[in-house]
N, C-alpha and C positions, 0 to 999 in steps of 0.2 A: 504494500500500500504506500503510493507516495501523496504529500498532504503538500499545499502550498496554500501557505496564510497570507491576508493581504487584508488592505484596509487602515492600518494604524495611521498615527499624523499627532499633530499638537492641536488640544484645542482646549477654550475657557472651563473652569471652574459652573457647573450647571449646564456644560453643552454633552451632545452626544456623537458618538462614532460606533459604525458596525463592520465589526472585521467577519471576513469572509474564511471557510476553512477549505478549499478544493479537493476532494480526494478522487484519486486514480489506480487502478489497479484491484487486489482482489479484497474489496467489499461486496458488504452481503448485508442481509438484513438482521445476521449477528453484529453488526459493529458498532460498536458505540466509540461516540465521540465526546473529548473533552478537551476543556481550554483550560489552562495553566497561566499564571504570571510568574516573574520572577523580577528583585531588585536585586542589585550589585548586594556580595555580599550574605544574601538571604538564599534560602533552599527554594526552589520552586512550589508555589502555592496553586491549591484546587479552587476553580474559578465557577465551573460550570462544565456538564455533560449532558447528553441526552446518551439515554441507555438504550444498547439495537435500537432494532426498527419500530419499540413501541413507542417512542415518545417521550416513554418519562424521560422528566429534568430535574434536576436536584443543581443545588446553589450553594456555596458558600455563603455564612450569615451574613457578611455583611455589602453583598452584593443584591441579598433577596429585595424583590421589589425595585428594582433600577435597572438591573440589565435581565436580556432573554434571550437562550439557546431557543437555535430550531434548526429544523432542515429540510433540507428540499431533496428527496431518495431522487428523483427521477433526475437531477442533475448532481446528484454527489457532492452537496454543497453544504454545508454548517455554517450557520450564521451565529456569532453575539453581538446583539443589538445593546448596547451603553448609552445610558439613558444619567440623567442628572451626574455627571461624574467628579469624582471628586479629586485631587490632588492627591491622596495616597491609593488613588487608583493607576497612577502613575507607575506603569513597569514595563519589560519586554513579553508579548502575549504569543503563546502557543499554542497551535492546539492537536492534539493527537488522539488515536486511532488503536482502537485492540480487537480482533474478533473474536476472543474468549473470554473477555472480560466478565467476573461476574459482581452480583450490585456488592456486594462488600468490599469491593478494590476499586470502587469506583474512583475515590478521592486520594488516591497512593500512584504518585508516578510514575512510579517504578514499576507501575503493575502494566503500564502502557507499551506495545513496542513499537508504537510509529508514530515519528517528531514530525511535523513541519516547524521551517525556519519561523524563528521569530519574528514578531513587527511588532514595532515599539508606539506607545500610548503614550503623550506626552500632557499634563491635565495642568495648566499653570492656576493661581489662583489669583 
């Protein structure tokens, strides 16, 4: 599976950006997808995933209510939509790809084995 992230940019304190997640290769309607941040420094955090092909989406807390996982199957597309953002939302955003993922490793990186490159979120205040 390869993944290409796009979408990131700089922008205000209250505004929004939707990074896009491209994948290519062998998905299925086992794959779940998820997007990660990371700052200099820090270990890479769980942002948001949508689990296979049902839909569910689970959130990190303090994300809930501001931004939305989704996707589009028929074009292999994962979107987070960032909605009010805020300054320590400010990181490099990934997002990645496992087709055995089960919900208990949902939020563990490590449990992931396909990166797309980063794009960076830049939220000034």
């Amino acid at each position: 599976v390869q993944l290409q992230a796009s979408g990131g940019g700089l922008v205000q304190a209250g505004g929004s950006l939707r990074l896009s997640c491209a994948a290519s290769g062998r998905t299925s309607s086992s794959t779940t997808v998820g997007w990660f941040r990371q700052v200099p420094g820090k270990e890479r955090e769980f942002v948001a995933a949508s689990f296979r092909s049902y839909g569910t989406t689970y959130y990190t807390d303090s994300v809930k209510g501001r931004f939305t996982i989704s996707r589009d199957n028929a074009k292999n597309t994962v979107y987070l939509q960032m909605n009010s953002l805020k300054p320590e939302d400010t990181a490099v955003y990934y997002c990645a790809a496992d087709n055995r993922l089960i919900l208990s490793s949902l939020r563990l990186a490590d449990e992931y084995d396909y990166w797309g490159q980063g794009t960076q979120v830049t939220v000034s205040s």
